[in-house]
N, C-alpha and C positions, 0 to 999 in steps of 0.2 A: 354711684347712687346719688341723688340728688336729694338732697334735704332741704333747698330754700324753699322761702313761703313765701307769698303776699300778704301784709297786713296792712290795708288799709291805705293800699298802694302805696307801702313804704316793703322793698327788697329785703328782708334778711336772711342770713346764711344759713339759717336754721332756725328750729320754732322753740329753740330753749331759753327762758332768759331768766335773770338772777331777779326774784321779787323784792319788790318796794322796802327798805327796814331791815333786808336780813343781807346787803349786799354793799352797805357803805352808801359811796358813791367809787367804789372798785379800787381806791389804793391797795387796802390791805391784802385784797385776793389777785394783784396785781403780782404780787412775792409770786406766787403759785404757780402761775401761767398766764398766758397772752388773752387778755377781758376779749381781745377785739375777735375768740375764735368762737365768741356765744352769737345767738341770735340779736340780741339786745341787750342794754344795758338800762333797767330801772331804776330811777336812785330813790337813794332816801329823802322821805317825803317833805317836800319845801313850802314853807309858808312865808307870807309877804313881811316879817319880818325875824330875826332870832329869834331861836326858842330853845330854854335849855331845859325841858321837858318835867315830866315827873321825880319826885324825889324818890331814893330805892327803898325798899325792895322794889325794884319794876320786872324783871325777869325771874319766872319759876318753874322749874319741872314739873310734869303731871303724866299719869299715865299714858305713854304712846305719844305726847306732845308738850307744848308749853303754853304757860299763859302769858303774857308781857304787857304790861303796860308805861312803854316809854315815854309815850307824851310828847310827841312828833319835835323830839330834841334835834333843828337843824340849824343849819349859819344864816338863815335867812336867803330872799331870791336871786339881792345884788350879790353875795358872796360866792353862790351857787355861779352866777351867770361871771362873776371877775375870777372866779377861784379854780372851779371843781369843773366845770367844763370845759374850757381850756385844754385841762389836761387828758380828762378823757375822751375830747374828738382830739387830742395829739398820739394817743394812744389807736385809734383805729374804729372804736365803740361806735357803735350804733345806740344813741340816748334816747331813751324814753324817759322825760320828767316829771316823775310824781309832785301833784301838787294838793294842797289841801287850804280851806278855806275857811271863816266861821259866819260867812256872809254870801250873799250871790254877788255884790261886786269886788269882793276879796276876790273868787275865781276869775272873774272877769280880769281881773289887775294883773292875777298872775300871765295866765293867756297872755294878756296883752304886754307883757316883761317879757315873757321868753318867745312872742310870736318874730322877732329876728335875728336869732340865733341860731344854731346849727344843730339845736334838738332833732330828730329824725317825728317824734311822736309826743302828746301830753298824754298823763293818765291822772285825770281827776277826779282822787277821791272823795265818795259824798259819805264815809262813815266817820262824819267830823259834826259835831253839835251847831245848829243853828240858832245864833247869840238871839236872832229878833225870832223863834218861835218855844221861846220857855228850853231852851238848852236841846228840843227835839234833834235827833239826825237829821241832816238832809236828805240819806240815803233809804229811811223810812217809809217816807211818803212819795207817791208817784207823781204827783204835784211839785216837787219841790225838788225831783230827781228832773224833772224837764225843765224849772225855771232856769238848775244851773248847768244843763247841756246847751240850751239855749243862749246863756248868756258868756258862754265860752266861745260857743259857733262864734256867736257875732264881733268877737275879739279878739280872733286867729283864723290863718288860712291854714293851720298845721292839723294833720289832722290828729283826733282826740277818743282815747277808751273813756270811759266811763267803769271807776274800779265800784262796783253794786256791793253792797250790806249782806250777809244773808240772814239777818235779821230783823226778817219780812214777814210777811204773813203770804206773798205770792211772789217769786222771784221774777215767773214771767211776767207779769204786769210791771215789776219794777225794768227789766230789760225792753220793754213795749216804751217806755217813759223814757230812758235813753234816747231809743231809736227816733220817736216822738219828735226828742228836742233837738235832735242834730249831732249827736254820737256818730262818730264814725267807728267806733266799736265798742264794744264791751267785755271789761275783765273783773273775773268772779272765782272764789270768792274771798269777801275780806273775814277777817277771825270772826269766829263764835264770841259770843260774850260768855264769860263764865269768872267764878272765882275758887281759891281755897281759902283753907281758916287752917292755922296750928292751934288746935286741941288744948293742947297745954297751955299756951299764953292767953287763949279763947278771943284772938285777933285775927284779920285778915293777913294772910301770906303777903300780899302785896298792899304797898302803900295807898294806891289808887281804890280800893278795896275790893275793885272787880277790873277785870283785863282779858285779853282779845287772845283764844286759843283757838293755836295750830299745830301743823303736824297729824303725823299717820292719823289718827283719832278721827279729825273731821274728814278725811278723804271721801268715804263713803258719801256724808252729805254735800261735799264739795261737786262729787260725780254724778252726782242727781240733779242739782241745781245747775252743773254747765250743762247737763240734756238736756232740760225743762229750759232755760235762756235759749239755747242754739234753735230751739224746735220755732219758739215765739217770733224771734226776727231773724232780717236777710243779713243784718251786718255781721262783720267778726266775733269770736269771741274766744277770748284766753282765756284758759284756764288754772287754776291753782286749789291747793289744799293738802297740803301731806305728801307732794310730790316725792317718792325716795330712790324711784328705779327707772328705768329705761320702758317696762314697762308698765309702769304707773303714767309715765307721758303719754305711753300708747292708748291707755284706756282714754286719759282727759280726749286724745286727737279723734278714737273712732266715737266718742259722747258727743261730737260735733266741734272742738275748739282748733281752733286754728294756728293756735301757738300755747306751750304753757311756758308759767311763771313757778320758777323751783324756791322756795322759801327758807322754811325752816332745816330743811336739812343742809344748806349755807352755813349753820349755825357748828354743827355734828360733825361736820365734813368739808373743809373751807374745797375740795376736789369736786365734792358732789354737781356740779354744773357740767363738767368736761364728762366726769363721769357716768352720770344719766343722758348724756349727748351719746356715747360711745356703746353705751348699753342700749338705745333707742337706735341704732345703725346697726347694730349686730344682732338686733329681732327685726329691721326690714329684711335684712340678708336673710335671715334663717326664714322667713316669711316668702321669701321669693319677690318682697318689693321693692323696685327701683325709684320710685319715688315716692318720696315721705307726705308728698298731698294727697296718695291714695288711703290712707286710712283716717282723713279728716269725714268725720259725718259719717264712718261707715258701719256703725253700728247697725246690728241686724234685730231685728222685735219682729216675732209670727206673731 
């Protein structure tokens, strides 16, 4: 059976990869099994300098998923590029490098930091607040999703997703504004906003007071919004949101995505990667299909 894909004319072995924040940068799940048997490898999300993120509570349970607001806790881009890469292109990994910015020439900086390394892919996140328009997302506005697809293009030949907000008012128009700016693909979706409160204390759960929920809960909206993206543009698009099974990948692949991103259930199940690979092989087989590009886009609507 064949399971490689094309993304974005980068080869990988398979369309499974470990999403942004819930996957390290693969030491840990390294104990487990060999990172280099996934499709890709995401890391956790890099900014142009240290960051030691939000104070706790930042992680919470909630029905069906979780909320977490980490506060994009990483070592910064030199650390990332002296440290953590290294090890996992010595490991075998195909890297995809999340990156996050609070500026359009922060993204440009990074681009242009990791555009001579041995990254495979960037994926730059626009659900990070824009310091010069009043704290707004960038990921918001369809404006300001193409200033900084734009201003990545022009500061890397590698090529680049665009990871979209789904806290839009129109996904496809915010995927039209990737494509727009020079995206070479796009991965959706990033958390819900949402929060809790303990009752008793009459406080917020988490310290951030509100934080970005995933897990089985948003699947449903996650599978909407990669059909409504894939229908809009010709380029790629990953999918993510509650990923838990072999076929839950199947669904994001025939909704049109071209590869999905497993997240929180990293969290539940440090296996879940290998295991929703194995689970998504053994419903082509039972399916009768030999290759895994045939159920990309193949959803059926009378």
């Amino acid at each position: 059976m064949n399971l490689s894909i094309n993304l974005c004319g980068v080869t990988l072995k398979n369309p499974i990869i470990p999403a942004s924040g819930t996957f390290g940068f693969g030491r840990e799940f390294s104990r487990y099994y060999d990172i280099a048997r996934l499709g890709a490898v995401a890391t956790k999300g890099i900014t142009p300098l240290p960051r030691e993120g939000n104070p706790p509570v930042r992680i919470t349970e909630t029905p069906s998923g979780i909320l977490n607001a980490v506060g994009l806790q990483n070592p910064g881009v030199d650390a990332f590029i002296d440290e953590e890469l290294p090890w996992l292109l010595e490991q075998g990994a195909t890297v995809i490098a999340n990156v996050s910015g609070n500026t359009v020439d922060e993204y440009a900086q990074l681009a242009e930091a990791l555009d001579p390394t041995g990254i495979a892919l960037l994926e730059v996140n626009v659900s990070c607040p824009n310091v010069h328009a009043n704290g707004c997302v960038f990921g918001s506005n369809p404006d300001t999703i193409r200033d900084v697809a734009r201003a990545v293009r022009a500061a890397t030949q590698k090529p680049f997703l665009l990871k979209l907000s789904p806290n839009v008012a129109d996904i496809a128009e915010a995927a039209r504004a990737a494509e727009e700016g020079g995206a070479d693909g796009i991965s959706l979706i990033n958390t819900l906003t949402g929060m809790a409160i303990d009752i008793r204390t009459r406080r917020p759960v988490l310290a951030n007071v509100t934080g970005g929920l995933s897990g089985p809960a948003v699947r449903p909206v996650a599978l909407r919004m990669c059909y409504q993206a894939a229908k809009a543009v010709s380029i790629p698009v990953v999918g993510m949101g509650g990923i838990m099974t072999g076929e839950d990948a199947a669904a994001f692949l025939l909704a049109g995505c071209t590869a999905v991103q497993v997240g929180t259930a990293n969290l539940s199940d440090p296996m879940a990667c290998l295991r929703i690979l194995s689970e998504l092989e053994a419903f082509c087989a039972e399916q009768g299909i030999g290759d895994v590009r045939e159920l990309i886009g193949g959803l059926i609507v009378e």
